[in-house]
C-alpha positions in Angstrom: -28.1 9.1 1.4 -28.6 7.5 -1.5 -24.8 7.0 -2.0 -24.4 5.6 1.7 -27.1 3.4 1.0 -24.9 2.4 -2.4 -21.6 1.5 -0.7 -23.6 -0.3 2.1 -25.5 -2.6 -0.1 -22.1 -3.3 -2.7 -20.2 -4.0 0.7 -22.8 -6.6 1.3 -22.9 -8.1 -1.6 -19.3 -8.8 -1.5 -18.8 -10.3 1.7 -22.0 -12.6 0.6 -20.8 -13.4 -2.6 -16.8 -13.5 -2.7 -15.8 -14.3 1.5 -15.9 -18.1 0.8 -14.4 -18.1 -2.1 -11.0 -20.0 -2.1 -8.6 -17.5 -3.0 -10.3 -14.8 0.0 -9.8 -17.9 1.9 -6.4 -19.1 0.9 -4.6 -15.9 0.4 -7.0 -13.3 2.9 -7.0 -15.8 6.1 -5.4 -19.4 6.0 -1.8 -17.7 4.9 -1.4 -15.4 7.2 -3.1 -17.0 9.9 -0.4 -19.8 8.7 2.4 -17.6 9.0 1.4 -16.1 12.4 1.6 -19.3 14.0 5.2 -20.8 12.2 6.2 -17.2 13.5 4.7 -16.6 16.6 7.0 -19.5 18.2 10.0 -17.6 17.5 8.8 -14.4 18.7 10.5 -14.6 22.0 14.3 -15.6 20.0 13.8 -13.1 17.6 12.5 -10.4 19.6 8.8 -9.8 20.0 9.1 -5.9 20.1 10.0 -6.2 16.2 8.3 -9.8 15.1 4.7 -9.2 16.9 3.9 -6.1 15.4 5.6 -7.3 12.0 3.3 -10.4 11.8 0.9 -7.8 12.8 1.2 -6.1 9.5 1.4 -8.8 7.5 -1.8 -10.5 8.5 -3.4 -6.9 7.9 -1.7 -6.6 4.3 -2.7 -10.3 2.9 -6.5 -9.9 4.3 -7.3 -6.2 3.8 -5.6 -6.8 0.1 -7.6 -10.1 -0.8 -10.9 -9.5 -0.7 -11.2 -6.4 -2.8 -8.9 -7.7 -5.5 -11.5 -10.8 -5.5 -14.7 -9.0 -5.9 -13.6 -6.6 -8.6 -11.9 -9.2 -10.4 -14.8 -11.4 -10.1 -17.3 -8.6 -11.2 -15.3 -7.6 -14.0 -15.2 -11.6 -15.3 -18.5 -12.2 -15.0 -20.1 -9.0 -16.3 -21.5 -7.9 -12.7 -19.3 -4.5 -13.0 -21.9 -4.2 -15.9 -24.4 -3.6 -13.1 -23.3 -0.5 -11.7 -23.2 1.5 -14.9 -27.2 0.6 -14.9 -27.9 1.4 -11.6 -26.7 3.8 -12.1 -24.3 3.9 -9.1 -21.7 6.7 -8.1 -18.0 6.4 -8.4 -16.9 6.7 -5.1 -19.5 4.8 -3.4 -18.3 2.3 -5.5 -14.3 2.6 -4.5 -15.4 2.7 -1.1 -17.7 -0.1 -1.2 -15.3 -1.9 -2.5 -12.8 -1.1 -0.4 -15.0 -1.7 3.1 -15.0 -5.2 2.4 -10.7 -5.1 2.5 -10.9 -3.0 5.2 -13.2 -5.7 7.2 -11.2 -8.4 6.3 -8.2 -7.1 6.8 -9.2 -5.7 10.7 -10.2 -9.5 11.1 -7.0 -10.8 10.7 -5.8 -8.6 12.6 -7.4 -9.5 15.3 -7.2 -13.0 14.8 -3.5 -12.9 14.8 -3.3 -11.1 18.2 -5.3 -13.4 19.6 -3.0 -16.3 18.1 0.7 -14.2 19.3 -1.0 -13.8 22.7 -1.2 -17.3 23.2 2.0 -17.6 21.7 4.2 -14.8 23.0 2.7 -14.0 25.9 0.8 -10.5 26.6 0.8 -8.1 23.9 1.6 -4.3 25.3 -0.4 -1.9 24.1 1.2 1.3 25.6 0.4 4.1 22.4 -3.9 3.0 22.1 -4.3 5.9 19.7 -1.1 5.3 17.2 -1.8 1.6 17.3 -5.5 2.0 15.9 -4.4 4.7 13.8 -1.7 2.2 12.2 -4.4 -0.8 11.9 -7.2 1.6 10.5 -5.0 3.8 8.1 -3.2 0.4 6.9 -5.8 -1.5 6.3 -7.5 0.8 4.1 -4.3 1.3 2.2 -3.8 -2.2 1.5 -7.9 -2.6 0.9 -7.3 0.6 -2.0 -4.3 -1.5 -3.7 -6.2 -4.4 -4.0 -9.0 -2.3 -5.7 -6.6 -0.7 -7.9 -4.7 -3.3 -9.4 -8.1 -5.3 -10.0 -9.4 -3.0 -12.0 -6.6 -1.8 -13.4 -5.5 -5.1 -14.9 -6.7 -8.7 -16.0 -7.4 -11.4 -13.6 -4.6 -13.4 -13.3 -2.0 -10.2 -13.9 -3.4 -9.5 -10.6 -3.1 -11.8 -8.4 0.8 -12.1 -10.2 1.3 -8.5 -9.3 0.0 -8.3 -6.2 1.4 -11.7 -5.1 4.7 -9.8 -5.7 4.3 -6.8 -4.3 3.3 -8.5 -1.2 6.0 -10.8 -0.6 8.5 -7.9 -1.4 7.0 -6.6 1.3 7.1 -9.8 3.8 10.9 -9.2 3.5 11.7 -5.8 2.7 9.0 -3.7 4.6 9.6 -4.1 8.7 7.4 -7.2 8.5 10.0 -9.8 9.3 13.7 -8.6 8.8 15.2 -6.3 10.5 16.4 -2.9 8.8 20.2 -4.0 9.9 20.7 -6.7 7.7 18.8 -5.3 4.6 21.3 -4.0 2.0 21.8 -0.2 1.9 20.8 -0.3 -2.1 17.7 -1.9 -1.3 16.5 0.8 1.8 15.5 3.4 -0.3 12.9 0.2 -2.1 12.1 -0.2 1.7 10.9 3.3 2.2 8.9 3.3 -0.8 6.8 0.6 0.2 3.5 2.0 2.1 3.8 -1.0 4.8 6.8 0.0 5.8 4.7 3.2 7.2 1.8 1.4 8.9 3.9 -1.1 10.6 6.3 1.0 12.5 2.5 3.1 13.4 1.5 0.0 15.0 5.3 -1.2 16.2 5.2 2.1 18.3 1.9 1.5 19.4 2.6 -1.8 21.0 6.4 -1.2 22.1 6.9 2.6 22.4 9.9 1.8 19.5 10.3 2.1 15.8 12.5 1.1 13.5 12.2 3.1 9.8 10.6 6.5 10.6 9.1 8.1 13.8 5.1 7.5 14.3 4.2 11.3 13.6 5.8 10.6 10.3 4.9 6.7 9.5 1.5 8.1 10.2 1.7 11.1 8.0 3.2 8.5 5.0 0.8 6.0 5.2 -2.0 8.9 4.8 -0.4 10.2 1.6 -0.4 6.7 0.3 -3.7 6.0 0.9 -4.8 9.5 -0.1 -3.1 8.4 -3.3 -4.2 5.0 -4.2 -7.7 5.8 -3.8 -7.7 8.7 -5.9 -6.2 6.4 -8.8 -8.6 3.7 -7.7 -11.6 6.1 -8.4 -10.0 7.1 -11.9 -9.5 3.5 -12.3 -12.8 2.2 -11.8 -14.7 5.2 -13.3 -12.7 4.5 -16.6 -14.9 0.7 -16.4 -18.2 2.4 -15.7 -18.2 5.0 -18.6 -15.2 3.9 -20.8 
């Protein structure tokens, strides 16, 4: 219980402390909620079985990644990680705490931005309930386990810099925006690697009943290993800061 009660309160004291700050703001709402809207207009054009669901994705990666990256980053500036060695507080009700905040976020967005394409594009389909949440859930604890990772595996502003990469390679090069046709063949396999690729053909065959990189059994069973992954290295990572 007293572990629950752990990840509850850090969870908390994230969202109170680090949800206004500017770059949760910036990066977590106002950008994708940006990009959702430039989109959304040409969802029609460009096909909305492919650009909904994409956008989708996107919105979920830039929020669920933000806020977690923010409030270990901030913690470890300030001294606050400090807090949890005294506490003393357990290492995965720490990772998770961390994480929930992400994982809140990032279900936000999403739900902004279908709210936003709806009034854009038109009804959304939803004709695969089960694969759909599954994609949204699964993904946006990936992404909330990155964020945690590469905060407290690196300084500050290496960070942001490395996860500002990885993102926007993933804009382009993981099923967010364009399509697997025109991508060079030497960059797929760079494609495949990336764990978006995974949750946004989950939630493209959730909407649509389509796919474009890998069935939904499989997308499903990838974005698992990933996030089975990233939050075992996440754990190592932030254990390593509470008893170096």
């Amino acid at each position: 219980m007293k572990g629950l009660r752990d990840t509850a309160l850090i969870f908390m004291k994230d969202i109170r402390e680090y949800y206004g700050k500017a770059p949760t703001l910036s990066w977590g709402l106002l950008f994708p909620v940006t990009l959702v809207v430039l989109m959304g207009y040409y969802a029609a054009g460009m096909g909305t079985w492919r650009l909904v669901p994409g956008l989708l994705s996107i919105t979920l990666l830039f929020s669920a990644t933000t806020l977690p990256q923010v409030a270990v980053s901030f913690d470890k500036m300030s001294g606050g990680i400090n807090l949890f060695i005294y506490a003393p507080v357990r290492g995965w009700s720490l990772v998770i705490g961390k994480a929930m905040g992400g994982i809140f976020l990032g279900l936000l967005g999403s739900g902004v931005a279908v709210i936003i394409l709806r009034g854009l594009s038109g009804p959304i389909p939803l004709i695969h309930p089960v694969f759909l949440a599954l994609g949204l859930i699964l993904g946006s604890v990936t992404f909330s386990m990155l964020g945690v990772l590469l905060a407290a595996l690196l300084e500050p502003t290496e960070a942001v810099a490395t996860l500002n990469f990885l993102r926007f390679t993933m804009i382009f090069l993981g099923s967010g925006m364009i399509p697997k046709a025109v991508i060079p063949g030497f960059l797929q396999p760079v494609a495949y690697s990336l764990p978006m690729v995974y949750a946004a053909d989950a939630i493209r065959y959730g909407m649509y009943n389509v796919y474009e990189y890998l069935d939904p059994y499989t997308a499903l069973i990838g974005v698992t290993i990933y996030l089975a992954a990233l939050s075992a290295v996440s754990f190592r990572a932030l254990l390593k800061i509470l008893m170096p």
